[in-house]
C-alpha positions in Angstrom: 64.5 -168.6 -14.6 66.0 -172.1 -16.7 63.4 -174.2 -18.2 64.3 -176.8 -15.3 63.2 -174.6 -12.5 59.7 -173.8 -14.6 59.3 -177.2 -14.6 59.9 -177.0 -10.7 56.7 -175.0 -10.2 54.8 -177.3 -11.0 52.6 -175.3 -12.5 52.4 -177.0 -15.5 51.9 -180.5 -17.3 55.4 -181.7 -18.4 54.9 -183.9 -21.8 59.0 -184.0 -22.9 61.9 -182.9 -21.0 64.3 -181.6 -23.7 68.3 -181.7 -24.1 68.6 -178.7 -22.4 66.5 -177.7 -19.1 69.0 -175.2 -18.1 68.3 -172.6 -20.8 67.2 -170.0 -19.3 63.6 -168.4 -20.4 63.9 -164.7 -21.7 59.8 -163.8 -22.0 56.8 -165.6 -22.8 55.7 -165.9 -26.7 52.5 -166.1 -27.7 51.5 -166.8 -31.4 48.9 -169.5 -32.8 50.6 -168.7 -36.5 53.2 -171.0 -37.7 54.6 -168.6 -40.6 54.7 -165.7 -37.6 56.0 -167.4 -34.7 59.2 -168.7 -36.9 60.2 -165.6 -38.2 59.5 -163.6 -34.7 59.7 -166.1 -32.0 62.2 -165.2 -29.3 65.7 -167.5 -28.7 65.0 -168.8 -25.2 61.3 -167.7 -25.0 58.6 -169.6 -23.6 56.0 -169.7 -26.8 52.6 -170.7 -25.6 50.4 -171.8 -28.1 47.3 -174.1 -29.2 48.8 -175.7 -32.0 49.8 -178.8 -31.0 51.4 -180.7 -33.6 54.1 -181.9 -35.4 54.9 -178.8 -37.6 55.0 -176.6 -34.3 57.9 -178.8 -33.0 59.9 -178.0 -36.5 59.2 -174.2 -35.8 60.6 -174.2 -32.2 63.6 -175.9 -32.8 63.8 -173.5 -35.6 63.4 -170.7 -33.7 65.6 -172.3 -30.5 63.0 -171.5 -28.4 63.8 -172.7 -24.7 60.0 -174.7 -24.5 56.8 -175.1 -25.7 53.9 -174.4 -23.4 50.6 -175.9 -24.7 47.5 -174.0 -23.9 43.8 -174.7 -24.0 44.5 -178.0 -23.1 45.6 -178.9 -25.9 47.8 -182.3 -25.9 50.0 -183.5 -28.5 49.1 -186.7 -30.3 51.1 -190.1 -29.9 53.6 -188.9 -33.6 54.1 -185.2 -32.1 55.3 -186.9 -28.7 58.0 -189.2 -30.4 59.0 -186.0 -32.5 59.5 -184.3 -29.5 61.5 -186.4 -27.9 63.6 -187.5 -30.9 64.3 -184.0 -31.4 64.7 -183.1 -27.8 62.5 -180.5 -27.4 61.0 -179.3 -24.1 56.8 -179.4 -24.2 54.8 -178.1 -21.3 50.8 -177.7 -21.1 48.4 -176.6 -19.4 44.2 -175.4 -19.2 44.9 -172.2 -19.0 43.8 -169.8 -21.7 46.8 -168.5 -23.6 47.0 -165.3 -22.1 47.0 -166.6 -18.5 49.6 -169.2 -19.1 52.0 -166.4 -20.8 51.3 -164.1 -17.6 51.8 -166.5 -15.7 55.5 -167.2 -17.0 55.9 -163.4 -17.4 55.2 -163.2 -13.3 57.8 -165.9 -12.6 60.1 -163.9 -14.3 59.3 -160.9 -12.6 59.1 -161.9 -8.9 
């Protein structure tokens, strides 16, 4: 599954599209710790997370993740939004608790 046809779903709240929607997704990621998730975050994963903010944006485009779901409901404020789109970076959120947005992904991959 690409970023693009996550997106599709509708499943969840699109903030940023990024630069490139057809990466495809390898697994859902789920890590709340900066210093973790940029040494052990998965090329083309789908990190879920409740840290919304600028610092996580450096970390997935460290880690070339393919997009950022935001869980919890967490939003991003107005500086992480221009960040995210300056630097291109897809950013997805949603209510769900962390767990059920990364099973969620997993499923799509799976069916």
């Amino acid at each position: 599954m690409t970023v693009q046809e996550l997106i599709n779903k509708n499943i969840f709240k699109v903030y940023q599209v990024g630069d490139n929607p057809d990466q495809r997704i390898s697994m859902p990621y789920c890590c709340d710790l900066l210093s973790i998730a940029m040494s052990k975050a998965p090329a083309d994963s789908a990190w879920v997370t409740v840290m919304g903010n600028i610092n996580t944006l450096a970390v997935a485009k460290l880690a070339d993740v393919a997009c950022i779901i935001l869980a919890e409901g967490v939003v991003l404020d107005q500086n992480a939004l221009e960040k995210a789109k300056t630097q291109k970076i897809t950013v997805l959120s949603t209510d769900k608790p962390i767990f059920e947005a990364a099973l969620t992904v997993y499923q799509l991959l799976h069916d």
